[in-house]
BAVEX-269483 format. One record per residue (C-alpha): residue number from 0; y, x, z; residue in three letters. Coordinates in Angstrom, 2 decimals. Layout:
N
    n       yy       xx       zz  res
  NUM        Y        X        Z  ALA
...
//
This chain:
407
    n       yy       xx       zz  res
    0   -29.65    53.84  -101.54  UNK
    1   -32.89    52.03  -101.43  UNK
    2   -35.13    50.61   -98.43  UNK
    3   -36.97    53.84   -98.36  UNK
    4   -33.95    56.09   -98.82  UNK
    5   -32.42    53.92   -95.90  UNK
    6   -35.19    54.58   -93.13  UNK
    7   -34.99    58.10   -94.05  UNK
    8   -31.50    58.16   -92.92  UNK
    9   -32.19    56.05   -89.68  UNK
   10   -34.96    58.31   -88.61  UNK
   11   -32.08    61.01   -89.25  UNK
   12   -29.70    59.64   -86.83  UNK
   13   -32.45    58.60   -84.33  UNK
   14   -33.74    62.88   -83.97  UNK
   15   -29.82    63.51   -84.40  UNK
   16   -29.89    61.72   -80.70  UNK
   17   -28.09    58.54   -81.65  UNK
   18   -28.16    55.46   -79.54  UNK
   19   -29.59    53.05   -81.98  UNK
   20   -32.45    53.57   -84.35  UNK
   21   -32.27    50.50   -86.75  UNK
   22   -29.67    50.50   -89.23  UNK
   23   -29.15    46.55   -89.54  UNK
   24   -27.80    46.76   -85.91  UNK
   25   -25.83    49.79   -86.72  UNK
   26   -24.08    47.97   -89.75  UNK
   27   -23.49    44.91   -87.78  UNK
   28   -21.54    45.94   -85.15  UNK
   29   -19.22    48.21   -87.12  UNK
   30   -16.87    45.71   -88.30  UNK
   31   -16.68    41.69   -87.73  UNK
   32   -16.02    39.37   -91.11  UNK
   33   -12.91    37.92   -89.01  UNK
   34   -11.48    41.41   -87.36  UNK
   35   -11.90    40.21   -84.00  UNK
   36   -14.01    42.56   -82.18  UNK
   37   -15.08    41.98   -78.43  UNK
   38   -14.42    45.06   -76.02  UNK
   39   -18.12    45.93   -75.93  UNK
   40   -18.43    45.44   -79.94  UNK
   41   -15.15    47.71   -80.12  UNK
   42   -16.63    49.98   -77.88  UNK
   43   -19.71    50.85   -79.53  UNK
   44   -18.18    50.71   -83.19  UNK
   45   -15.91    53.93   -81.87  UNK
   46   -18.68    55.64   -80.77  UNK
   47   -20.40    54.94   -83.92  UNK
   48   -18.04    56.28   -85.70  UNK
   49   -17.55    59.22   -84.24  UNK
   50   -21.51    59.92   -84.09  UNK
   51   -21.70    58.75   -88.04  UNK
   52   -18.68    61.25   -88.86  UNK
   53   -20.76    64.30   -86.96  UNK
   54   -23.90    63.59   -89.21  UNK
   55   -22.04    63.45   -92.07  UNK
   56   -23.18    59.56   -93.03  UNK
   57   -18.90    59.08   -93.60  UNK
   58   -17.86    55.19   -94.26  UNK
   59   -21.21    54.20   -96.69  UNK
   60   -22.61    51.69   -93.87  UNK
   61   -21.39    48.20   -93.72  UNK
   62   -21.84    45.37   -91.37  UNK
   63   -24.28    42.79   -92.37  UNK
   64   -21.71    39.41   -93.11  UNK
   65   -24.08    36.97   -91.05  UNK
   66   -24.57    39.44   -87.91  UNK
   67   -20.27    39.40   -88.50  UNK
   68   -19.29    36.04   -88.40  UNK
   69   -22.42    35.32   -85.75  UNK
   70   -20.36    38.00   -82.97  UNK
   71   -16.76    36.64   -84.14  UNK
   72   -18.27    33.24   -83.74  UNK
   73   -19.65    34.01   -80.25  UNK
   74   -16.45    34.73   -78.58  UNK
   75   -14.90    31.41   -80.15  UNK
   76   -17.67    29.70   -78.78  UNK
   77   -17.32    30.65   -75.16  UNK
   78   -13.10    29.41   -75.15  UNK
   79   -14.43    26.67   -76.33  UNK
   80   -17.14    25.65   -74.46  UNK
   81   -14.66    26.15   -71.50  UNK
   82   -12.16    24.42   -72.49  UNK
   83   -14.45    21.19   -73.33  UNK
   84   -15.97    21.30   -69.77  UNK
   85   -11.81    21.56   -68.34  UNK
   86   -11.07    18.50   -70.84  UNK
   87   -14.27    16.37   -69.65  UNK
   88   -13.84    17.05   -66.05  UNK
   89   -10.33    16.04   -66.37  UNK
   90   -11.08    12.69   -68.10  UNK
   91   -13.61    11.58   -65.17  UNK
   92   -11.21    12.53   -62.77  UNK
   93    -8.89     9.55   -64.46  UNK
   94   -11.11     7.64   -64.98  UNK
   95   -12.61     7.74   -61.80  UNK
   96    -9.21     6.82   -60.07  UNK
   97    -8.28     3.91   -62.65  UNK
   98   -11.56     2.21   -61.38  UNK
   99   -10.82     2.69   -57.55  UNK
  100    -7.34     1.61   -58.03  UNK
  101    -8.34    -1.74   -59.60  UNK
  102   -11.40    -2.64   -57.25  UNK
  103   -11.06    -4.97   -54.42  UNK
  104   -10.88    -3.51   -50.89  UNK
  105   -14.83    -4.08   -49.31  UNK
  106   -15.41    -6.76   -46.69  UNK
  107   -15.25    -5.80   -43.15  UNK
  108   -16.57    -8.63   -41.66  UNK
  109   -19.35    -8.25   -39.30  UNK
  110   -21.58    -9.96   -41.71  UNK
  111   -21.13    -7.18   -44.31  UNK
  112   -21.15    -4.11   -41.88  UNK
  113   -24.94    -1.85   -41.42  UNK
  114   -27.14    -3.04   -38.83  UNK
  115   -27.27    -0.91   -36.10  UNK
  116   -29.42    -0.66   -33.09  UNK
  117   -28.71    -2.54   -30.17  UNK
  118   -28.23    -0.15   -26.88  UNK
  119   -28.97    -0.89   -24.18  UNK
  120   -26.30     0.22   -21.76  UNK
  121   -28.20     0.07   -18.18  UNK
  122   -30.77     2.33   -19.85  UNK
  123   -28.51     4.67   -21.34  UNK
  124   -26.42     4.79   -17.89  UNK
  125   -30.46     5.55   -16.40  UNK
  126   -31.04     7.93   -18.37  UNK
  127   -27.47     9.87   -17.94  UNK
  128   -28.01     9.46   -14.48  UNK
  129   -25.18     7.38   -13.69  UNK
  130   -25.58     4.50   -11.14  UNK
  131   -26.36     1.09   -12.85  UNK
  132   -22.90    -0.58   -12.35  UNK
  133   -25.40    -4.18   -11.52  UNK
  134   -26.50    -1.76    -8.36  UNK
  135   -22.61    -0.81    -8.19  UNK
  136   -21.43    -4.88    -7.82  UNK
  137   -24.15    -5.19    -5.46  UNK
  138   -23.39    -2.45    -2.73  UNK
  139   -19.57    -3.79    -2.46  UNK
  140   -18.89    -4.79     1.12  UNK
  141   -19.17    -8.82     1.78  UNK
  142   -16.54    -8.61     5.28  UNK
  143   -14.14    -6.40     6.52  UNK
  144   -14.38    -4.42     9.74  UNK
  145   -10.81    -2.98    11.42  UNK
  146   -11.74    -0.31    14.08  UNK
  147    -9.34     1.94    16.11  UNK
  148    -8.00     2.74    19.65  UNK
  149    -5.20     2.12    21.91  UNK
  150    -2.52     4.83    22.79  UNK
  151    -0.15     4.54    25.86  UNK
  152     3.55     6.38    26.13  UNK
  153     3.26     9.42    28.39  UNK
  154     3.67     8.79    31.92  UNK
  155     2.14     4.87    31.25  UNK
  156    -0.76     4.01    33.64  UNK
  157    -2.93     1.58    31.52  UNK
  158    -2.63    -1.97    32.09  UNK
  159    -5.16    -3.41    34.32  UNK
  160    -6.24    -5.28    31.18  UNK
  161    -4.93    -6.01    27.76  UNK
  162    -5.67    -8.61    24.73  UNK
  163    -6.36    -7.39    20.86  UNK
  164    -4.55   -10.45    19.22  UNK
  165    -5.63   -10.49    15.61  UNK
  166    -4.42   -13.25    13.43  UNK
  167    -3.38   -13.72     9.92  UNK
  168    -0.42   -12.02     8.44  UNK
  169     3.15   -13.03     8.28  UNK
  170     3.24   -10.38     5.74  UNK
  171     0.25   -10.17     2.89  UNK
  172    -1.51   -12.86     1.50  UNK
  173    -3.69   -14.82     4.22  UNK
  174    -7.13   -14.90     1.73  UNK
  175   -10.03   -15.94     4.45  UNK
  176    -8.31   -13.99     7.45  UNK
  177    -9.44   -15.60    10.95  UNK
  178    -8.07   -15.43    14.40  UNK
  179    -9.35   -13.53    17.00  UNK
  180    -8.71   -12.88    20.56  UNK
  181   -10.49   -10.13    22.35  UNK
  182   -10.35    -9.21    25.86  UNK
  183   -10.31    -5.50    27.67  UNK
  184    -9.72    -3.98    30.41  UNK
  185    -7.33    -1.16    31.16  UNK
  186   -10.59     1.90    30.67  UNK
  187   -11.30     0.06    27.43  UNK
  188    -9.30     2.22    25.43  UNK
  189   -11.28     1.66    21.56  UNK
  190   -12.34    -1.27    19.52  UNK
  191   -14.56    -2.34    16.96  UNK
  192   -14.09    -5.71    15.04  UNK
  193   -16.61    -6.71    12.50  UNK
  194   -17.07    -9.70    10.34  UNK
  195   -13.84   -10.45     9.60  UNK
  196   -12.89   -12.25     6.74  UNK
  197   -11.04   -10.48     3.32  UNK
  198    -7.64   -11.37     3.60  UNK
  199    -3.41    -9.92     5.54  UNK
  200    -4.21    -9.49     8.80  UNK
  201    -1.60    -8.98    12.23  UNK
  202    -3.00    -6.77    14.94  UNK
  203    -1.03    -6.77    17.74  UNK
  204    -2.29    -5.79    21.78  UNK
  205    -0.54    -7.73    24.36  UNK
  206    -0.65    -6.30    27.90  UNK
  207     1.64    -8.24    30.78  UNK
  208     4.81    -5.91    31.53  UNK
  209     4.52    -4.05    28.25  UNK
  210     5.77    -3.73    25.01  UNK
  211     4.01    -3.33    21.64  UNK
  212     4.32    -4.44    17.45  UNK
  213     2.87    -6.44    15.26  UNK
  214     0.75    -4.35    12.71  UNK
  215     0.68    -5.64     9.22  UNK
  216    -2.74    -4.67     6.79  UNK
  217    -4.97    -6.08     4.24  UNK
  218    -9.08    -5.98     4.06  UNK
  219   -10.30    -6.48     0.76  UNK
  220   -14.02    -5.45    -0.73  UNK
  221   -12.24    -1.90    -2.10  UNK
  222   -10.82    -1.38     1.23  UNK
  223   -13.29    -3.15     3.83  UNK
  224   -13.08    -0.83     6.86  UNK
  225    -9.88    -0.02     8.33  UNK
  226    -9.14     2.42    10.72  UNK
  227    -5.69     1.84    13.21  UNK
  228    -3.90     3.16    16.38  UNK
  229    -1.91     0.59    18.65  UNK
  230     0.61     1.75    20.58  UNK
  231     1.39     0.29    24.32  UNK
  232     4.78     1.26    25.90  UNK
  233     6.51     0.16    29.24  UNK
  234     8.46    -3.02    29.18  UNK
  235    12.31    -2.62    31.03  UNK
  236    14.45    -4.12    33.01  UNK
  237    16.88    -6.58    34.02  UNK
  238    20.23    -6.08    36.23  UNK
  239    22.62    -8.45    36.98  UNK
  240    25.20    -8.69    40.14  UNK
  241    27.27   -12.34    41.58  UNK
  242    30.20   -13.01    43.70  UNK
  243    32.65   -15.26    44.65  UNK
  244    35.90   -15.73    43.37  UNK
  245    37.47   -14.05    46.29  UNK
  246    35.05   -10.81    45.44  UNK
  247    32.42   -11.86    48.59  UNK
  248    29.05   -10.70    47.22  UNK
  249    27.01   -14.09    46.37  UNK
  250    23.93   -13.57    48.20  UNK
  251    20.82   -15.53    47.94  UNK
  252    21.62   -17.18    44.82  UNK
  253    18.49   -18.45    43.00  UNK
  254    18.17   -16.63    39.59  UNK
  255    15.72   -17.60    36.98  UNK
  256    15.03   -16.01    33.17  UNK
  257    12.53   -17.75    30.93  UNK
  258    11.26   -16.54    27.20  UNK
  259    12.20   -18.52    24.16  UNK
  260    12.01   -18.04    20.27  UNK
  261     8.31   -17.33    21.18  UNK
  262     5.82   -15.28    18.65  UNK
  263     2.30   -16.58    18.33  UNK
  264     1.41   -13.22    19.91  UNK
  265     4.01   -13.43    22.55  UNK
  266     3.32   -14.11    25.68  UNK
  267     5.03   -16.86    28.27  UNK
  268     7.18   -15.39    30.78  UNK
  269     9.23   -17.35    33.41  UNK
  270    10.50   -15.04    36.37  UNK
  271    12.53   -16.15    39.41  UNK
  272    14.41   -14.11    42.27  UNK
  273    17.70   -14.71    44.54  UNK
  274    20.38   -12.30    44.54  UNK
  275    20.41    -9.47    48.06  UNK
  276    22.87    -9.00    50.34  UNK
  277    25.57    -7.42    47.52  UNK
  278    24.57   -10.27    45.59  UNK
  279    22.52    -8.52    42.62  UNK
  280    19.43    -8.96    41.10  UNK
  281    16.86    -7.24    39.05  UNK
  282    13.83    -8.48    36.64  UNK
  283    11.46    -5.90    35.93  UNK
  284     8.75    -5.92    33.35  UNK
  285    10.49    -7.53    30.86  UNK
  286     8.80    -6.89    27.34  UNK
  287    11.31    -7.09    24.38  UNK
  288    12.47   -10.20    23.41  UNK
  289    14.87   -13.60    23.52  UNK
  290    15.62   -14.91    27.14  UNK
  291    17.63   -17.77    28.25  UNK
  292    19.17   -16.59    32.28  UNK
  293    19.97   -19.52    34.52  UNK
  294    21.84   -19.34    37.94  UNK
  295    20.88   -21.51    40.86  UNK
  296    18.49   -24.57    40.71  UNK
  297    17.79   -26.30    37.90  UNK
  298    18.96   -29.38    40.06  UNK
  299    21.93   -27.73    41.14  UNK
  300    22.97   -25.15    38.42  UNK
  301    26.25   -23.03    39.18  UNK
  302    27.16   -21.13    35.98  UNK
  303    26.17   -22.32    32.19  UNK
  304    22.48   -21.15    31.10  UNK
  305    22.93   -17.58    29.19  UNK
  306    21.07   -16.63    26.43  UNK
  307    20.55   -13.06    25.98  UNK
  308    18.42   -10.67    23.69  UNK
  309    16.27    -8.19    25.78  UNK
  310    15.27    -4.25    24.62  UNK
  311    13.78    -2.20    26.75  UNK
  312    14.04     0.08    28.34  UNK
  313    17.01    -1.19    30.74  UNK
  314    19.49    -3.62    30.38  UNK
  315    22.85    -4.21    33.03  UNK
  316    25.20    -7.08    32.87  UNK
  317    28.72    -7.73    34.03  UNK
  318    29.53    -9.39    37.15  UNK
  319    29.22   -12.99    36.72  UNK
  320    31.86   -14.88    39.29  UNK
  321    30.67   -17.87    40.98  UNK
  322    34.33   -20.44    41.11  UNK
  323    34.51   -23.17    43.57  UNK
  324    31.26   -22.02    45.21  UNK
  325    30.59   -21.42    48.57  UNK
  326    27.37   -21.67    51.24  UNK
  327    26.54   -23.70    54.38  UNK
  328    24.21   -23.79    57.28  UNK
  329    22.53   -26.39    58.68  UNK
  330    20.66   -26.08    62.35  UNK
  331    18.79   -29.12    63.60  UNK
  332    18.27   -29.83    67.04  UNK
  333    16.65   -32.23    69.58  UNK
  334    18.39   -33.88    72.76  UNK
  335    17.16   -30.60    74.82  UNK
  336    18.88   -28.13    72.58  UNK
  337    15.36   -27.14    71.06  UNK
  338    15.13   -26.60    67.18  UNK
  339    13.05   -28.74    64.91  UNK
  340    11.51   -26.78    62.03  UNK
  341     9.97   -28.82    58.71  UNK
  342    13.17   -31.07    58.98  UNK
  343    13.48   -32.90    55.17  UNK
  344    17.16   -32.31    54.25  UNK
  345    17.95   -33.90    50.81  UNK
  346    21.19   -35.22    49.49  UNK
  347    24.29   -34.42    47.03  UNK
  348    28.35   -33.63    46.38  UNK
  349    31.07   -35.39    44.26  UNK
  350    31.62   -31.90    42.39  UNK
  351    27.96   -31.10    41.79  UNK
  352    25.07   -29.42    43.38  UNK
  353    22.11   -31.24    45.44  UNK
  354    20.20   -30.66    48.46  UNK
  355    16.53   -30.72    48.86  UNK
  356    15.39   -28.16    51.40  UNK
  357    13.46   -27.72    54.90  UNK
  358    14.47   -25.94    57.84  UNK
  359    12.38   -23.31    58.82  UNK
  360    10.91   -22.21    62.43  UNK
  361    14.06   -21.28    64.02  UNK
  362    15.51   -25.06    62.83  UNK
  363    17.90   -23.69    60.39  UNK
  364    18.42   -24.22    56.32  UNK
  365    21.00   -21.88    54.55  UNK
  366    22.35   -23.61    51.52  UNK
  367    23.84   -21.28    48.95  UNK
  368    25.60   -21.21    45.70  UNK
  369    27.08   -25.23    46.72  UNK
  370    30.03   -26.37    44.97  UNK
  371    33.06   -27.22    47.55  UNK
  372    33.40   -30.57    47.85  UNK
  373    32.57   -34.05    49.93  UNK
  374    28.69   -34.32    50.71  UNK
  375    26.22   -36.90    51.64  UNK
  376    22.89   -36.06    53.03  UNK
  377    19.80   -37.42    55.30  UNK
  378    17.31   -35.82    57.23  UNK
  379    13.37   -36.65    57.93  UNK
  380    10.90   -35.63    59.82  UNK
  381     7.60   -37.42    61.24  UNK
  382     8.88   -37.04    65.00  UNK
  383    12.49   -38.65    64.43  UNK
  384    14.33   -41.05    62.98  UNK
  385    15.76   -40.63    60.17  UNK
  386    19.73   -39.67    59.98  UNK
  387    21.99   -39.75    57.63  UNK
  388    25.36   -37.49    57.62  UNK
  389    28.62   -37.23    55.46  UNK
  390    30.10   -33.64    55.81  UNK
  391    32.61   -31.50    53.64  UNK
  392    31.98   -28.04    51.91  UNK
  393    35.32   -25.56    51.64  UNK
  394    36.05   -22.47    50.14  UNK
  395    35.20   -20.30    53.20  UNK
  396    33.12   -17.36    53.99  UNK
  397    30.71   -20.12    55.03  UNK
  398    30.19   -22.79    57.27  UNK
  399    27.76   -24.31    60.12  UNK
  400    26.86   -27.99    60.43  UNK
  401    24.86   -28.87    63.50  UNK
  402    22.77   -32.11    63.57  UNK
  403    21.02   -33.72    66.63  UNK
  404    17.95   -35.86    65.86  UNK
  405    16.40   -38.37    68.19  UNK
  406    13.14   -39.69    68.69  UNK
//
């Protein structure tokens, strides 16, 4: 058919109401060179077809060979294209890794890190609003201050007055702690200590006839004030009872207990009495503590010194028996029967125990607690003559030894 015949037939088709009007494009997507048709190029070769078959234009038309191999081509083209850009991507990627794996670590060293902005910390705490920690150094506390009050047991009238002993501890580390001493009286109930040194501390209130303890603590600039409560209690007592060895009472036997192993916050105590008439005694007022308990004079001591440890609130001992012990009276007179009072009577025994005593208005001097035994003694007075006298002391319920002085 010739080029004429040809458009003839397109414009055929086209009025027929088929799809596409040029015939080139008709023939070139009927069949590929190759055979291998795309879905679309498929597609529209079917409906081709089917549209050529209803006209009547049968199997005639024929693909142009370059439009062909140009679609066959076109699919090849994409696979491969793909599978290039998988192959190069793939390639870089090892390559990539071989040159990381074979470089040298990079340099740390301050000298090879970025340069970065200084900051300025104060500011940045400014401008967060956070204190500035050179204001923070600043407002910490340069002494220590220990406040607090004093506390009695119930039913304990307050001491007339009382000393706040504070002194450096036995128990934390001394630092700059000071001694203090601080007087109250007994309506002076609170107390405020400034200025004291960082540093242990021992706070302990002393009162006479009343117990207390030692209270350990530490100042230091984190913990510079201190708030306490002291604690006052009543202080007990002492009982004790003498007697002969026959089971007489031992009256008016001079008793005396002293403190030892002393605190530095203890106070000195050193307490006398004689026994009564059923030969017993009592101390009272005795804070807590060691105590040595001696019987008769010093110069004339009847029983070995006891040591004891005292805890309130009371505190009784067993009878202590006075052996070999027994008492005299001496009565000194004039020529006319008329006593002399202020009469000097010293002297001593061959078992023990001295004299040193004056009589008193009615003439007389009781002597207690003496060792039997042989005695020598002498008497003065500014009116007399002096007189000396050799008499002997027995076991007995007691004795009398008159002496007559002359001018």
């Amino acid at each position: 058919m010739g080029r004429h015949g040809a458009r003839k037939m397109c414009k055929r088709l086209s009025v027929q109401g088929l799809d596409e009007p040029k015939p080139t494009l008709v023939r070139a997507q009927r069949r590929a060179p190759s055979g291998v048709l795309s879905i679309p190029t498929a597609l529209l070769r079917g409906k081709l077809r089917s549209r050529e078959e209803a006209v009547g234009v049968g199997s005639s038309l024929r693909p142009l060979p370059l439009l062909s191999w140009c679609a066959g081509q076109s699919v090849r083209g994409a696979a491969s294209w793909s599978l290039l850009a998988i192959a190069v991507a793939l390639i870089a990627g090892v390559l990539f890794l071989l040159l990381n794996d074979g470089a040298p670590p990079r340099s740390t060293s301050p000298a090879d890190a970025p340069e970065t902005p200084a900051v300025n910390a104060e500011a940045e705490r400014t401008e967060r609003g956070l204190p500035s920690t050179s204001t923070r150094t600043a407002s910490l506390p340069t002494e220590g201050r220990i406040r607090g009050s004093l506390s009695l047991a119930p039913g304990t009238p307050a001491p007339a007055q009382w000393e706040l002993l504070i002194r450096p501890s036995q128990f934390y580390a001394k630092g700059d702690a000071e001694e203090r001493r601080i007087q109250f009286t007994g309506d002076q109930l609170e107390f405020d200590v400034q200025g004291l040194g960082f540093g242990g501390y021992d706070l302990h209130p002393v009162a006479e006839g009343m117990n207390s303890m030692a209270l350990p603590l530490e100042l230091s600039p984190t913990t510079a004030e201190i708030v306490v409560n002291l604690v006052l209690s009543p202080a007990g007592k002492l009982h004790g009872t003498l007697e002969h060895e026959d089971g007489r009472p031992a009256e008016g036997i001079f008793v005396q207990i002293e403190r030892t192993k002393l605190q530095d916050f203890d106070a000195d105590i050193l307490h006398d009495t004689t026994t009564g008439l059923d030969g017993s005694f009592v101390f009272e007022s005795l804070p807590d503590g060691e105590y040595e308990l001696r019987y008769g004079e010093a110069f004339n001591p009847l029983l070995k010194p006891e040591k004891l440890t005292f805890v309130a609130p009371a505190m009784y001992l067993p009878t202590r028996k006075l052996i070999g012990i027994s008492e005299v009276t001496i009565e000194v007179f004039d020529f006319a029967g008329n006593p002399i009072p202020d009469v000097s009577i010293t002297g001593a025994g061959s078992n023990g125990g001295t004299l040193d005593h004056f009589t008193d208005a009615s003439g007389r001097c009781r002597l207690t607690g003496m060792p039997v035994g042989h005695y020598r003694l002498r008497t003065d007075h500014p009116g007399f003559s002096s007189q000396g006298k050799v008499f002997d002391i027995e076991p007995a319920e007691g004795s009398v030894l008159r002496i007559t002085l002359t001018e």
